[in-house]
C-alpha positions as CSV (number, residue, x, y, z in Angstrom):
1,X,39.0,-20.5,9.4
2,X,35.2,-21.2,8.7
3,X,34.0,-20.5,5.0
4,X,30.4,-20.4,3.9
5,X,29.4,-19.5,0.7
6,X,25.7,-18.1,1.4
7,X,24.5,-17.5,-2.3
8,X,26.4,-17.9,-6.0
9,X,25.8,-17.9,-9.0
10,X,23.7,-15.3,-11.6
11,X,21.0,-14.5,-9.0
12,X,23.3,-13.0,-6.4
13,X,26.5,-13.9,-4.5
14,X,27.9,-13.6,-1.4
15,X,30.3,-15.4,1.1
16,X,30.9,-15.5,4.5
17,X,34.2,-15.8,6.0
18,X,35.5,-16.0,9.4
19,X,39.2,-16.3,9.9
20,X,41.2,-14.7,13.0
21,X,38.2,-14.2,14.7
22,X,36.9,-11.4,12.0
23,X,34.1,-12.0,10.0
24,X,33.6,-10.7,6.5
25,X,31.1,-10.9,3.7
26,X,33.0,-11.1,0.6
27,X,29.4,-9.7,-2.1
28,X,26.3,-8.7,-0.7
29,X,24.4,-9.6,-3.6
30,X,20.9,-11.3,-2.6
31,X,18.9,-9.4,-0.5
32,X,19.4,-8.1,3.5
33,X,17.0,-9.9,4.8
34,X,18.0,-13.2,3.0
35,X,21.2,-13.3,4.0
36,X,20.3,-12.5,7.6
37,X,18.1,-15.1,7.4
38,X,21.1,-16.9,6.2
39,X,23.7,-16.2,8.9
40,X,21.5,-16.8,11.6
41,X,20.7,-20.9,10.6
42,X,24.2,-21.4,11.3
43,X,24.6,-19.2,14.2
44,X,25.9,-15.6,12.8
45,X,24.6,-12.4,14.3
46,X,24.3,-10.3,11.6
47,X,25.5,-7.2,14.0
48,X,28.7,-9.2,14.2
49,X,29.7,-9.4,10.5
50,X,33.3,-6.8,10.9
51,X,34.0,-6.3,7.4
52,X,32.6,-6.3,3.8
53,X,34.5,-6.9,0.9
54,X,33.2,-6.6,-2.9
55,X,34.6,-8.2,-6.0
56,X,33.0,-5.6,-8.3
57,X,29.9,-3.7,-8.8
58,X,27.4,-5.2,-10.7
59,X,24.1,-6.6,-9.6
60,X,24.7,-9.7,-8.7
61,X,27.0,-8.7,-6.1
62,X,25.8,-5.6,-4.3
63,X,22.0,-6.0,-4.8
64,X,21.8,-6.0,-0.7
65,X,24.6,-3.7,0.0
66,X,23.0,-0.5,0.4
67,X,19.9,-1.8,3.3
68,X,22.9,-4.1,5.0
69,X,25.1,-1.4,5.5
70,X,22.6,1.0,6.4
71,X,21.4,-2.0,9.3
72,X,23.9,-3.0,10.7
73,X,26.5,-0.2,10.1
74,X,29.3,-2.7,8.9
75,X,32.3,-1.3,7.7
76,X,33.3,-1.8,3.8
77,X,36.8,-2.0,2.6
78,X,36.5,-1.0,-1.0
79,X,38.7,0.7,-3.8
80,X,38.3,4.3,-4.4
81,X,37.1,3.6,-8.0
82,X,34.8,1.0,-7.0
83,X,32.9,3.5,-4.6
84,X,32.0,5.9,-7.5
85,X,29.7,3.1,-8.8
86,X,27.9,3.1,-5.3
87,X,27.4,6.9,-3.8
88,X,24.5,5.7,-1.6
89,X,27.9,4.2,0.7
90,X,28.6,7.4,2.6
91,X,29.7,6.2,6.4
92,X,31.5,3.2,7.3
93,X,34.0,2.8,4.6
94,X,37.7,2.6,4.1
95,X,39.7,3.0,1.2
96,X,42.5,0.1,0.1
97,X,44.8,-0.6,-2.4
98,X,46.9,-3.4,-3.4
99,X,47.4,-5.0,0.4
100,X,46.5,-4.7,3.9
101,X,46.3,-5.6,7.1
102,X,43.6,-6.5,10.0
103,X,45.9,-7.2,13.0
104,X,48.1,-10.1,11.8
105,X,45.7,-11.0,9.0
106,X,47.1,-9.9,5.4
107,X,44.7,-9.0,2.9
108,X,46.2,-8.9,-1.0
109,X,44.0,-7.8,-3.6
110,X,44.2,-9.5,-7.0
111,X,43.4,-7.7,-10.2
112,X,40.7,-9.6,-12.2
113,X,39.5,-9.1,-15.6
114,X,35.9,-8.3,-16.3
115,X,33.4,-5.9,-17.9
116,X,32.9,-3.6,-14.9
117,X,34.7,-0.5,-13.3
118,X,37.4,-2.8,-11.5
119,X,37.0,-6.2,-10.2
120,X,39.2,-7.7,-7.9
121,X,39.9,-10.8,-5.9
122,X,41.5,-11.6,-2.9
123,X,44.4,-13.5,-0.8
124,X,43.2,-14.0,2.9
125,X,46.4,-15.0,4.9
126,X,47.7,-15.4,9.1
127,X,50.7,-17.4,8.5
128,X,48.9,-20.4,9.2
129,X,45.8,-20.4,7.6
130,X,45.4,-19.3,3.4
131,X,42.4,-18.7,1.0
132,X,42.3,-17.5,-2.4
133,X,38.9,-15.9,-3.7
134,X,38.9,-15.6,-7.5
135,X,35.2,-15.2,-9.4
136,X,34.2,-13.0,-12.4
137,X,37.0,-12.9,-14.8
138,X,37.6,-13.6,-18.4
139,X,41.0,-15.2,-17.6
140,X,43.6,-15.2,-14.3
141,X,47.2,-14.3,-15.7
142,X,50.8,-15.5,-15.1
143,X,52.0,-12.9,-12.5
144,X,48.3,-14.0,-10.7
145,X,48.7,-17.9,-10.9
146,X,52.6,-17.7,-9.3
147,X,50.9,-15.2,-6.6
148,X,48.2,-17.5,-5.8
149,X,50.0,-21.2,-6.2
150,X,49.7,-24.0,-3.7
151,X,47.4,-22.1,-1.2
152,X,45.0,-24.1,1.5
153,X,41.6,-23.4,0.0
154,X,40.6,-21.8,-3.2
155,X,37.2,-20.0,-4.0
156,X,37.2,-20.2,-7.9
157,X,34.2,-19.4,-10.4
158,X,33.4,-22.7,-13.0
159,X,30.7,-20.1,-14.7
160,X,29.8,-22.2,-17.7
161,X,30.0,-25.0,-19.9
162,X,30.8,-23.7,-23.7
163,X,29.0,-26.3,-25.3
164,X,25.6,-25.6,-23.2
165,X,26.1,-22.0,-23.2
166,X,26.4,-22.1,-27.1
167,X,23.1,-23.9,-27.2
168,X,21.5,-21.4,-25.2
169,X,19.1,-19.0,-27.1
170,X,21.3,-15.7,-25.4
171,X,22.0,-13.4,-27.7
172,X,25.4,-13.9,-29.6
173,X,26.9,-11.1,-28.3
174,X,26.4,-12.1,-24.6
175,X,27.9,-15.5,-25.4
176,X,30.9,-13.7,-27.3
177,X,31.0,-11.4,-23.7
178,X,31.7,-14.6,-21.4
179,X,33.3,-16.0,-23.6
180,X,35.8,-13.2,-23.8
181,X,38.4,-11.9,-21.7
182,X,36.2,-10.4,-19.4
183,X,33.7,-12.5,-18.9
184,X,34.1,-15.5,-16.7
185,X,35.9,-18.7,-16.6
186,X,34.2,-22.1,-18.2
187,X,34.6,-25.4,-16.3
188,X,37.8,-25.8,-18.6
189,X,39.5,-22.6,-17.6
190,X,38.8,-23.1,-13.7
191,X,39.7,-26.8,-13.8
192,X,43.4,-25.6,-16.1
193,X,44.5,-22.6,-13.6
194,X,43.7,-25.1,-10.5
195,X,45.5,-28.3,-12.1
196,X,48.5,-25.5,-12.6
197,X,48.2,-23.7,-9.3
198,X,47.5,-26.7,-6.7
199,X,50.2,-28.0,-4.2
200,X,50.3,-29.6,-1.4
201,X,49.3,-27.6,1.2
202,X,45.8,-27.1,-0.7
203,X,43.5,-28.8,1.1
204,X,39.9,-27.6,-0.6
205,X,38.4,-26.5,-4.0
206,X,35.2,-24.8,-4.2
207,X,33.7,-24.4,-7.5
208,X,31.2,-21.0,-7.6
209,X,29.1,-18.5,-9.9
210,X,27.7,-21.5,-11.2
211,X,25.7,-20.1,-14.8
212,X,22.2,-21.8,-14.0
213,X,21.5,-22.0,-18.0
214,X,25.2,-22.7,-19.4
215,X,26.3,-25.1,-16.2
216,X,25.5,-28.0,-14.3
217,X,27.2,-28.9,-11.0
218,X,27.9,-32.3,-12.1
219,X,29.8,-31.2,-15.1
220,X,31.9,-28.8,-13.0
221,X,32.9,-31.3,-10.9
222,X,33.5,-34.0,-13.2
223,X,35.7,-31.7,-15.1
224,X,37.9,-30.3,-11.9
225,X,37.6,-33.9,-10.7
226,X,39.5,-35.4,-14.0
227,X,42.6,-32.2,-13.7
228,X,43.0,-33.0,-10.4
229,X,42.4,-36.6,-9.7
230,X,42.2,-36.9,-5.5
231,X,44.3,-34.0,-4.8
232,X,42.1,-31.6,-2.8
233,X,38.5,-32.2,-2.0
234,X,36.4,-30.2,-4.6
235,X,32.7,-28.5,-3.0
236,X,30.6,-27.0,-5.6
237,X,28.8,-24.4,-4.7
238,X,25.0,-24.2,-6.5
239,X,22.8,-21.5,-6.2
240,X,22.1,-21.7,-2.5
241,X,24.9,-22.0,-1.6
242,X,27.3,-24.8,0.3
243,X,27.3,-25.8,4.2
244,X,29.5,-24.3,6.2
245,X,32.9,-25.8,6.9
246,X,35.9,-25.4,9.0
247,X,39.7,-26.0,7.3
């Protein structure tokens, strides 16, 4: 398995992912030619992206969605709700729900909660290798956390810092809105479902959808760092984005 997240945070996101020799794009939400341009420093056709995944709809996430696709003719595995929100996606697609398959690979989808048509995020699993992909949600539930525990790498979103995001001059009903219940996870609420859901087998943490105003990568570490002590090795990913690495 090889993870790489290419871009996170406000500005755009987007992942790649390469396990079973498939590669995905979880978000295509910087711009085509960025994240060929991205792909290619560490040795990634573009052409040879398989599949592309999206969390949800908004900017953020799918600003590059539309020229990609229409490049490179990748094939996107998306809800049937979530494709109302983008019509300009009219080849190349395939319609899931709840689970599937790519060979042996096992896909689960995980409902999220946030401020958009759906959101989703996913369990990537072989039988040997696991990754859970969580960003963009106000809070991850019960049912979720028992799903997800004690996996080998987790992709989680440390979006912001309450005290700085307080202090910010946004409006107060976009700090009530990320604050809510589908909005996004502070450093507190990351660093509480990890310290719940870690085990043994995890191996790696990566902190992402860092809030460039209402965050600083130190503080999400720190605050991961002190839940977990020297259970997993925590990577942050900042706004451009983290190396790439192997598990």
């Amino acid at each position: 398995m090889r993870l790489k997240i290419i871009a996170s945070g406000s500005s755009g996101n987007s992942t790649f992912l390469e396990i079973n020799n498939k590669r995905f794009l979880i978000d295509v939400g910087i711009s085509c030619s960025a994240i060929e341009k991205s792909l290619k420093e560490f040795g990634v056709d573009p052409k040879s992206i398989n599949y592309i995944l999206l969390t949800h709809t908004h900017s953020d996430h799918v600003r590059g969605l539309e020229v990609f696709c229409k490049k490179h003719k990748t094939q996107v595995y998306i809800t049937e709700k979530i494709h109302k929100d983008i019509p300009f996606l009219k080849n190349n697609f395939f319609y899931i729900q709840n689970k599937f398959y790519i060979e042996d690979l096992e896909v689960t989808l995980i409902k999220t909660s946030h401020d958009s048509t759906e959101s989703y995020g996913y369990i990537f699993e072989n039988g040997k290798e696991n990754l859970v992909y969580i960003t963009d949600t106000g809070y991850i539930n019960k049912k979720t956390r028992e799903k997800i525990k004690n996996k080998n790498i987790y992709v989680i979103e440390s979006n912001h810092d309450v005290e700085m995001l307080m202090n910010t001059n946004r409006p107060h009903a976009i700090k009530m809105r990320i604050l809510g219940d589908k909005g996004h996870l502070s450093n507190e609420d990351s660093a509480d479902c990890i310290s719940e859901i870690i085990g043994p087998n995890t191996k790696k943490v990566v902190l992402a959808h860092l809030s460039e105003e209402a965050n600083t990568p130190e503080k999400a570490y720190q605050i991961m760092r002190e839940r977990i002590q020297e259970k997993a090795t925590i990577i942050v990913a900042q706004k451009e984005g983290t190396e790439l690495f192997e598990l």
